[in-house]
matplotlib code that plots the C-alpha trace (Angstrom):
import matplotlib.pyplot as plt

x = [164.5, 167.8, 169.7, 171.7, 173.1, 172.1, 175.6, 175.0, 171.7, 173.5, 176.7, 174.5, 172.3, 175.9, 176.3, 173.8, 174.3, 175.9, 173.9, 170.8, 168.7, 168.5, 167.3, 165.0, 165.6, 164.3, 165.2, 168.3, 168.4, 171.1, 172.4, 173.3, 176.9, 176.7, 175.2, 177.9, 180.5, 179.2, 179.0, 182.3, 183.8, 181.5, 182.9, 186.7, 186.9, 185.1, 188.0, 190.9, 189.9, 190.6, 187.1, 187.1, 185.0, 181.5, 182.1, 179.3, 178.1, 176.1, 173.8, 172.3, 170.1, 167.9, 166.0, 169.1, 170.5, 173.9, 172.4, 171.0, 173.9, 176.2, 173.6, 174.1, 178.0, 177.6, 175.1, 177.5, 180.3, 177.8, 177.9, 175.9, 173.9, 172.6, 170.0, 169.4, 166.9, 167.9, 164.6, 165.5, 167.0, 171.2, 171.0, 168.8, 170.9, 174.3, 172.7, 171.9, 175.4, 177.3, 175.0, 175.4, 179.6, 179.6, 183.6, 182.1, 179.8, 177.9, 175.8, 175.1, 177.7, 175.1, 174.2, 177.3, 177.2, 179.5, 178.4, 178.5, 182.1, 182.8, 181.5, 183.1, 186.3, 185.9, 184.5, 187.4, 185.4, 186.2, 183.2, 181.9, 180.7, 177.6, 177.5, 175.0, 176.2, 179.6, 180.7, 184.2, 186.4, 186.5, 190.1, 189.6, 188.3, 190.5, 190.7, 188.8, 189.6, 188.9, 185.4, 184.1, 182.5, 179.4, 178.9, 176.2, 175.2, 171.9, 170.1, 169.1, 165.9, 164.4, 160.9, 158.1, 158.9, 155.2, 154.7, 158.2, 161.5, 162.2, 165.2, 166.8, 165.7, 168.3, 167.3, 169.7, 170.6, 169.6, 165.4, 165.9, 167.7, 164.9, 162.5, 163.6, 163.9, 160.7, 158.9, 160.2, 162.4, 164.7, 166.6, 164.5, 165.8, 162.6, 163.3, 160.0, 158.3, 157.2, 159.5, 159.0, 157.9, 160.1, 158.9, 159.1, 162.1, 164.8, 166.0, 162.5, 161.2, 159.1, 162.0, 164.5, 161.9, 161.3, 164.6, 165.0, 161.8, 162.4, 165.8, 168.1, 165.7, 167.4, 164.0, 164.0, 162.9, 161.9, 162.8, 161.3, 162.2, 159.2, 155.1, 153.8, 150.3, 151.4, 154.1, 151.7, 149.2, 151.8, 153.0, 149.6, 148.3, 151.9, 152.0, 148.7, 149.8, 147.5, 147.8, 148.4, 149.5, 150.9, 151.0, 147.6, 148.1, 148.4, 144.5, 143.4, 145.8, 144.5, 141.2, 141.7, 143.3, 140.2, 141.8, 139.8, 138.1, 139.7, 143.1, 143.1, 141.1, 143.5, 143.8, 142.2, 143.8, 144.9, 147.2, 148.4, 149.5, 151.9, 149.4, 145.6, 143.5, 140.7, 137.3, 135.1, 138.5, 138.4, 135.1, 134.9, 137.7, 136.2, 132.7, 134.7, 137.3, 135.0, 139.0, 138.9, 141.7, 143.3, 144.6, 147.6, 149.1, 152.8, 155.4, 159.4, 159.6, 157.9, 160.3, 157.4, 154.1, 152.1, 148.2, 146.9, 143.7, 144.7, 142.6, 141.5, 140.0, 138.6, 136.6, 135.5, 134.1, 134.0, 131.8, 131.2, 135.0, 135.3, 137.8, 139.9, 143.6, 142.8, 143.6, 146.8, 149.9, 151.1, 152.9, 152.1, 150.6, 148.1, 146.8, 144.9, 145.4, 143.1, 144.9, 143.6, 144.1, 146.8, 144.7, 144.5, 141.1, 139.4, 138.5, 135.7, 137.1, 138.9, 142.1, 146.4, 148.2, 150.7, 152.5, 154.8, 156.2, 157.9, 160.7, 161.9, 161.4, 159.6, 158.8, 155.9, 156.5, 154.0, 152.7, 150.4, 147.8, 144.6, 143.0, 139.3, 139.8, 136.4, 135.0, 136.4, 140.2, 139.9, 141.6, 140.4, 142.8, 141.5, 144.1, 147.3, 146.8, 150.1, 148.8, 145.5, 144.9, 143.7, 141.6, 140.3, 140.7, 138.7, 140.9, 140.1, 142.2, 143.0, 142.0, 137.8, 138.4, 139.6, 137.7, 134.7, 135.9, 136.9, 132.9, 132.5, 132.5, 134.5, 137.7, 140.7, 142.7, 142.4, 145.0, 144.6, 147.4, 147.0, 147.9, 149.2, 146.4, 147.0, 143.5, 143.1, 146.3, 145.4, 143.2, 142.5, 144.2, 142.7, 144.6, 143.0, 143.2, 140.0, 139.5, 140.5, 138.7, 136.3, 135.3, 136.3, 132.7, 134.7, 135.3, 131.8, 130.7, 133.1, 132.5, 128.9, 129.6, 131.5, 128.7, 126.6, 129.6, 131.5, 131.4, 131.6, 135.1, 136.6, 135.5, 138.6, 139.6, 142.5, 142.0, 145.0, 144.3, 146.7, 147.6, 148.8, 149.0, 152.6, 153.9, 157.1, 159.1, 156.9, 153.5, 151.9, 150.9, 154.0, 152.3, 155.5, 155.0, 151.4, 152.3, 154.5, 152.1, 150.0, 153.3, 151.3, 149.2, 146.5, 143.2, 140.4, 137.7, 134.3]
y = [-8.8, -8.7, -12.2, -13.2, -16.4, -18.2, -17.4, -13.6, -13.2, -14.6, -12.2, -9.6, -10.8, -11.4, -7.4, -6.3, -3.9, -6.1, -4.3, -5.2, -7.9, -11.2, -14.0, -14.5, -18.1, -19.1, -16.2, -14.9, -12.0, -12.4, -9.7, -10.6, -10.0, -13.3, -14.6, -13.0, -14.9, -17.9, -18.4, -16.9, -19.5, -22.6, -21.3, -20.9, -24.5, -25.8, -24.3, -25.6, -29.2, -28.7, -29.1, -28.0, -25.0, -26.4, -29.6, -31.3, -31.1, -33.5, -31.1, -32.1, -29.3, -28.6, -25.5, -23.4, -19.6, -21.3, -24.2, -20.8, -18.8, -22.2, -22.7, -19.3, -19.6, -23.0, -21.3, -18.4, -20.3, -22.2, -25.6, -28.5, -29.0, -32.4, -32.5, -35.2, -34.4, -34.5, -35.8, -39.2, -41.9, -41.7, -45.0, -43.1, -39.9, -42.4, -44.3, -41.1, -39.9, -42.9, -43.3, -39.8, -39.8, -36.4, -35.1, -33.3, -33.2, -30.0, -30.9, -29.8, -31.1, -33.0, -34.4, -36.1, -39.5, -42.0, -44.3, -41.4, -40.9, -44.4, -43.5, -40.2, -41.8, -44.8, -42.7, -40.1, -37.3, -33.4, -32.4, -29.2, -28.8, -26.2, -25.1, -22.1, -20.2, -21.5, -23.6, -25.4, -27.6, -31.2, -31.6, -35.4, -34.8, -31.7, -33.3, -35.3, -37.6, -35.8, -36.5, -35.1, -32.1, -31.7, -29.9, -27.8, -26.8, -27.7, -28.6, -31.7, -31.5, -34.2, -35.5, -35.7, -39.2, -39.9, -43.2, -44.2, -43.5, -39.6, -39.2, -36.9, -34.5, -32.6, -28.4, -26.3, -23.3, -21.6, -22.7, -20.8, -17.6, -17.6, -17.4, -14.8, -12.6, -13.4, -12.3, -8.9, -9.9, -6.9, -6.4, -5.5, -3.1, -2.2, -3.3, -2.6, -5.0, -7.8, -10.8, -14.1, -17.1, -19.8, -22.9, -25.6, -27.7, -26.1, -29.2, -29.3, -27.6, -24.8, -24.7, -23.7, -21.3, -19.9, -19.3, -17.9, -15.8, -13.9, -14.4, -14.0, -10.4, -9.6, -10.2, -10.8, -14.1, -15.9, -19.4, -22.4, -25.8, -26.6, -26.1, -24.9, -23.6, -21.6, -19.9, -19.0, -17.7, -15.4, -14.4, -13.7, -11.7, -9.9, -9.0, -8.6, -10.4, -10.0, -13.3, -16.8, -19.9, -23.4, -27.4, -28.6, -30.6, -27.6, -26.8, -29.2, -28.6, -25.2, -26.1, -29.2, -26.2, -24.0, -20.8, -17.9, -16.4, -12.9, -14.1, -14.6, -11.5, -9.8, -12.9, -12.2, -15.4, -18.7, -20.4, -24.1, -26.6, -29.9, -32.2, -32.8, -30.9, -32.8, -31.3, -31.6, -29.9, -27.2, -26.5, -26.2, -24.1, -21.6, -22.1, -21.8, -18.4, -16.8, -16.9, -18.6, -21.1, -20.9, -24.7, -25.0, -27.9, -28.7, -31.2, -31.3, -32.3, -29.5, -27.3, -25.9, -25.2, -25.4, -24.8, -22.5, -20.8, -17.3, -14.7, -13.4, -16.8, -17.5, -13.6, -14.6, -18.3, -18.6, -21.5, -23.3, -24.5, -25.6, -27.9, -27.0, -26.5, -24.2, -23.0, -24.0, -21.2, -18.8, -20.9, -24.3, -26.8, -29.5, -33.1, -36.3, -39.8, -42.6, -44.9, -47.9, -46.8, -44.2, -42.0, -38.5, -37.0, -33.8, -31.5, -33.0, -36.2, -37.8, -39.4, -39.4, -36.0, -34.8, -31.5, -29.3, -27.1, -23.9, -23.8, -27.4, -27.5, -28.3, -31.9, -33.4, -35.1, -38.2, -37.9, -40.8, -38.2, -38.9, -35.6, -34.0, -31.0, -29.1, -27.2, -24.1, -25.6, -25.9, -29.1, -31.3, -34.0, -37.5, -39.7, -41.5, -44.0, -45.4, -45.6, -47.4, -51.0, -54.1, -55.8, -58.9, -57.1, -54.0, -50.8, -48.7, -45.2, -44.8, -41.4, -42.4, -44.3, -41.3, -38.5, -40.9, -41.5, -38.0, -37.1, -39.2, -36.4, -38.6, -38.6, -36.4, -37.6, -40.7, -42.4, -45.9, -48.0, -51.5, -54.6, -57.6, -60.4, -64.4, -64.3, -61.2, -59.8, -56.5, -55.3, -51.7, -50.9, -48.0, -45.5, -43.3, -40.2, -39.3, -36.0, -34.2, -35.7, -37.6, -41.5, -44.3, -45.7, -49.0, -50.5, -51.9, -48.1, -46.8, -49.9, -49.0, -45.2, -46.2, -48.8, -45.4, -44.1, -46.0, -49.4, -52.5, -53.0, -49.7, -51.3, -52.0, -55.0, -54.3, -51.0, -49.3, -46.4, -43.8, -40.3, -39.1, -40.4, -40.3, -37.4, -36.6, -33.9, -32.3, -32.9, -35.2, -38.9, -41.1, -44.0, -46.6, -45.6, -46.5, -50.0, -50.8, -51.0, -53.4, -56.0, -58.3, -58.5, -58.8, -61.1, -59.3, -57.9, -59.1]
z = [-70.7, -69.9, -68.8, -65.6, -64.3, -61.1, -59.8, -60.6, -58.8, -55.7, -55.5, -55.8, -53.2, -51.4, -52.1, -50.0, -47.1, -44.4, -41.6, -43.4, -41.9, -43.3, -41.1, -38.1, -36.9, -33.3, -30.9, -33.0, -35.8, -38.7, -41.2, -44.5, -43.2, -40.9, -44.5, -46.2, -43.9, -44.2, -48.1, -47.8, -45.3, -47.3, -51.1, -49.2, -48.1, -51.0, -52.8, -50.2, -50.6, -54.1, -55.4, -58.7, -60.2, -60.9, -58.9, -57.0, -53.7, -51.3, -49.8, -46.5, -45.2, -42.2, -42.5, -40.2, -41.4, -42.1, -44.3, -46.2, -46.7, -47.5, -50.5, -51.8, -51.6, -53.3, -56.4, -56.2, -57.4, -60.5, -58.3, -59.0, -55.3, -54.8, -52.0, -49.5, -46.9, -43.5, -42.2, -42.3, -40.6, -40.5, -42.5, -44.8, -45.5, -45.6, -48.1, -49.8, -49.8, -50.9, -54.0, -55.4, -55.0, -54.9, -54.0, -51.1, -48.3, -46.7, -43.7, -39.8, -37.2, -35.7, -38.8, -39.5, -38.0, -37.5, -40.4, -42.5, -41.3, -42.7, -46.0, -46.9, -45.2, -48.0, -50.9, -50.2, -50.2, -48.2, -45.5, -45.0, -41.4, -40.8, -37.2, -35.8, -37.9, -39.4, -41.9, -41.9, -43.4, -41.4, -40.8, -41.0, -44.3, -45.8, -49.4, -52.6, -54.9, -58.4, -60.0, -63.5, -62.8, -64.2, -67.9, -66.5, -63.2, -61.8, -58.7, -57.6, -56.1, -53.8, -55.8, -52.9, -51.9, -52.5, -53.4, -52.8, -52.1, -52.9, -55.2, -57.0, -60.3, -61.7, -62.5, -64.4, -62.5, -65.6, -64.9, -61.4, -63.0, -65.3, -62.4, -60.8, -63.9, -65.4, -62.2, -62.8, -59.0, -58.2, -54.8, -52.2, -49.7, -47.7, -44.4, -43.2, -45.7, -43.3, -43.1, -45.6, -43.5, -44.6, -43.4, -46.7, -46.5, -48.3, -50.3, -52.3, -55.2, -53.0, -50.5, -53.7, -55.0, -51.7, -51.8, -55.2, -54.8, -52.0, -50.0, -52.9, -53.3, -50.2, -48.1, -44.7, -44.1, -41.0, -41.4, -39.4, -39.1, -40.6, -40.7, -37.2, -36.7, -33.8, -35.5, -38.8, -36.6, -34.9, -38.2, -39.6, -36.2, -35.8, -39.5, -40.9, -43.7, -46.8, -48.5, -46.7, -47.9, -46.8, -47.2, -48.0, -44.7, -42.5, -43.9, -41.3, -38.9, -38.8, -38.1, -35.9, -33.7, -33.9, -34.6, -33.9, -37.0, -36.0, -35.5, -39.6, -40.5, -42.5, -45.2, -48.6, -50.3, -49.0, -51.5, -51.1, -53.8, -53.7, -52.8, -53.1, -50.5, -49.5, -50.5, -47.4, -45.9, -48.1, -48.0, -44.2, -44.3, -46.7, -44.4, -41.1, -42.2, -45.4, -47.1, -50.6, -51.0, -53.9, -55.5, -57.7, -59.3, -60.2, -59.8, -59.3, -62.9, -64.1, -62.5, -60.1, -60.6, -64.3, -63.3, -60.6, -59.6, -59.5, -57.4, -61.0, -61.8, -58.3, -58.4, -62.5, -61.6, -58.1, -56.6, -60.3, -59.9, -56.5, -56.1, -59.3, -59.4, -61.8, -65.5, -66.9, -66.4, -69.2, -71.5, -70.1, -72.3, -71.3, -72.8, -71.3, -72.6, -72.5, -69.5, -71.5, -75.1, -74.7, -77.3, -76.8, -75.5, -75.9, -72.9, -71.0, -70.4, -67.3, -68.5, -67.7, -68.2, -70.0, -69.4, -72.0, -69.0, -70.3, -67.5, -68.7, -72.6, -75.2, -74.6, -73.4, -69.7, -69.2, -65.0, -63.4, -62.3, -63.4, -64.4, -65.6, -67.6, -68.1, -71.4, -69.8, -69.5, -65.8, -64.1, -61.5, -60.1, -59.1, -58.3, -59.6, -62.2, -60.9, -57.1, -58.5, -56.3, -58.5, -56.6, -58.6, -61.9, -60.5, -60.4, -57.2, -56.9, -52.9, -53.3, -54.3, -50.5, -48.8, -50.3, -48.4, -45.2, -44.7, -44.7, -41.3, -38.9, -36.2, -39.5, -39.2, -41.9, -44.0, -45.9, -48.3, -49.9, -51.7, -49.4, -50.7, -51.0, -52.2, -53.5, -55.0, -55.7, -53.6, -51.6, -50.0, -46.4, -44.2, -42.0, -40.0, -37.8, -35.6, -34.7, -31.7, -28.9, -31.1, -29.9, -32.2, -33.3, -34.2, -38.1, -38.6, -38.2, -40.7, -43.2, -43.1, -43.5, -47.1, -48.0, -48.9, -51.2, -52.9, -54.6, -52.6, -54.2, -52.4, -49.1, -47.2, -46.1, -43.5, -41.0, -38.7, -36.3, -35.7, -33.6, -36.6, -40.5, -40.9, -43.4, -45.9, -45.6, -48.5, -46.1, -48.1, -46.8, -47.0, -48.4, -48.3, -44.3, -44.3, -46.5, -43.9, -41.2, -43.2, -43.4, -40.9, -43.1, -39.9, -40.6, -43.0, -40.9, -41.6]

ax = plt.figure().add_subplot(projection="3d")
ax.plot(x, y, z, "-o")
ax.set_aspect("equal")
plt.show()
């Protein structure tokens, strides 16, 4: 197989036919000569405010066509991008930007407070403004003060943020070359291939390998500022798309909206992956639609995905794995450890996991997922060992807690998180969405509902009620948000 650099696959992306089209976004069509243009006008004042070859870049995207075409100019030139999502508080992205130092900044006009004016001002670092569909040098920030540039280009991609703050994890440029190669990727010049809906952030993992995977091909994409159920449906319906796929959140989106059966007809596979998908969920899904969802299980640190349920799997095995992320990927190497003992098990136990993923190296990288594997290789997740609440000396996984609630027909969505408690060091706080339209039945009911379930020890003690759990940009429960409505640490209900 031949070998090309990151920066390679993107000038020949930036070589396509500039009539061609590239993006959908909102209303508005864009040809990759309006991307050509602006990679041209990002790499041009990159190089003005004498940022050296290969220097760094604070990234701050929103899912826009110019934040697209910027990224490709910046990958073009062999740049290390560091992300910072822009679905946070100004404080938050500032914050973000002064701890990574990078010599410049590429964000949206809008984005570009006034305390982050302070900081670039203070850190002496050049700004790169990203309009429609424009990018620009700031004037008030036309030049950098010199910092090492970085031996070899990566991308820093944003972790999920799940249990706390997301940060970033570096990704040569060469791990996202490789991708594209080793999926056999050519240019795509079909123009009457149906568009790629692009709706994952683009500063994650599955935002950067949407990216890779199909707009550096030269596919059209349709890009959204993020999940919608409106737009999917649309897209399904106006496309007749063959294979779907989405956040395991959007799952019960979809069916909290009650879309028609026929409106998803043409689906043969839905594939979803970056968090755990609820069983009961997934189950009724399959019940409600008759389309097999297909699990897969990866992490930023793994440099994407290392165990899927392929459509070969799901036709070979079918019901006996439901609920499996599947078999480990070509190349991809598995093991458990005893959480207690740290010795290695055999298949057929439940213990911590360790992955050897082929995109990162040889090593093996330790995770806090607690994990079956079955006689036949296929994994099972069942919580993290480092989200595990220790109440009294009794370890009880918030995930045991929520997999129960969410079989009370009045539940939505459930999420649990360990409270501070002077007596017993922890104990388990509740979050709850009720479905649409459904009456609250009060705690008592839903206490009594877990009584039947799970162990007295999983009963929680504190209980909040919401419109919606609060997500991450990644759409999985942002569990520091749902600690921070238990800081009143309200009276225990009886």
């Amino acid at each position: 197989m031949s070998t090309k650099s990151l920066a390679a696959l993107c000038e020949e992306a930036l070589a396509l036919p500039a009539d061609q089209p590239a993006i959908d976004y909102e209303d508005k069509s864009y040809t990759w000569g309006d991307v050509q243009r602006v990679a041209a006008e990002t790499r041009a004042a990159l190089a003005l405010a004498g940022i050296a070859p290969g220097g760094a870049v604070s990234f701050v995207p929103r899912n826009r066509p110019s934040a697209l075409a910027a990224l490709t100019g910046m990958l073009a030139d062999a740049r290390t991008v560091r992300m910072i999502y822009a679905f946070q508080s100004n404080a938050g992205i500032t914050a973000a930007v002064e701890k990574l130092d990078s010599p410049a900044l590429a964000i949206g006009e809008d984005d570009f407070s006034d305390q982050l004016r302070v900081v670039a001002r203070d850190r002496h670092m050049a700004v790169i403004l990203l309009g429609e569909m424009s990018a620009r040098l700031d004037p008030d920030f036309a030049s950098a003060a010199p910092r090492p540039v970085p031996a070899e280009p990566t991308v820093d991609i944003l972790t999920s943020g799940t249990t706390g703050a997301p940060k970033q994890f570096p990704i040569a440029h060469s791990v996202f070359a490789k991708f594209v190669l080793n999926q056999g990727m050519t240019l795509q010049l079909d123009i009457n291939d149906p568009p790629f809906l692009f709706s994952f952030p683009i500063g994650n993992i599955s935002g950067m390998y949407s990216t890779c995977g199909t707009f550096l091909r030269g596919r059209r994409t349709l890009l959204v500022d993020r999940f919608s159920v409106e737009v999917w449906v649309d897209y399904v319906k106006r496309y007749q798309v063959t294979q779907g796929g989405a956040p395991p959140a959007a799952v019960s989106m979809i069916l909290d909206k009650q879309i028609p059966k026929e409106d998803l007809a043409s689906i043969k596979y839905f594939s979803t992956g970056a968090a755990p998908l609820d069983p009961t969920i997934h189950r009724r899904f399959e019940e409600t639609y008759g389309i097999p969802v297909l699990l897969s299980y990866g992490a930023t640190e793994f440099g994407g995905p290392v165990v899927a349920m392929t459509p070969a799997l799901h036709a070979e095995w079918g019901a006996s794995k439901f609920g499996s992320v599947g078999r480990a990927m070509p190349g991809a190497q598995l093991r458990l450890r005893d959480p207690e003992t740290d010795a290695i098990l055999p298949p057929g136990n439940e213990g911590v996991l360790e992955v050897v993923s082929p995109r990162m190296g040889p090593e093996w990288i330790r995770t806090s997922d607690v994990v079956f594997i079955d006689e036949d290789g296929f994994v099972f997740c069942r919580g993290r060992n480092d989200g595990a609440i220790m109440r009294g000396g009794f370890k009880v996984l918030p995930e045991t807690i929520e997999r129960a609630l969410l079989l009370h027909p009045a539940i939505s969505a459930a999420g649990v998180v360990g409270v501070p408690d002077a007596r017993l060091h922890e104990v388990p706080g509740a979050v709850i969405q009720l479905q649409p339209g459904a009456e609250n039945p009060g705690v008592e009911a839903f206490a009594e509902h877990l009584r039947e379930r799970v162990l007295k020890t999983h009963l929680p003690v504190h209980w909040r009620f919401v419109d919606a759990l609060p997500k991450n940009p990644s759409f999985k429960i942002d569990r520091p948000a749902l600690k921070r409505m238990f800081e009143d640490n309200a009276a225990p209900v009886a």
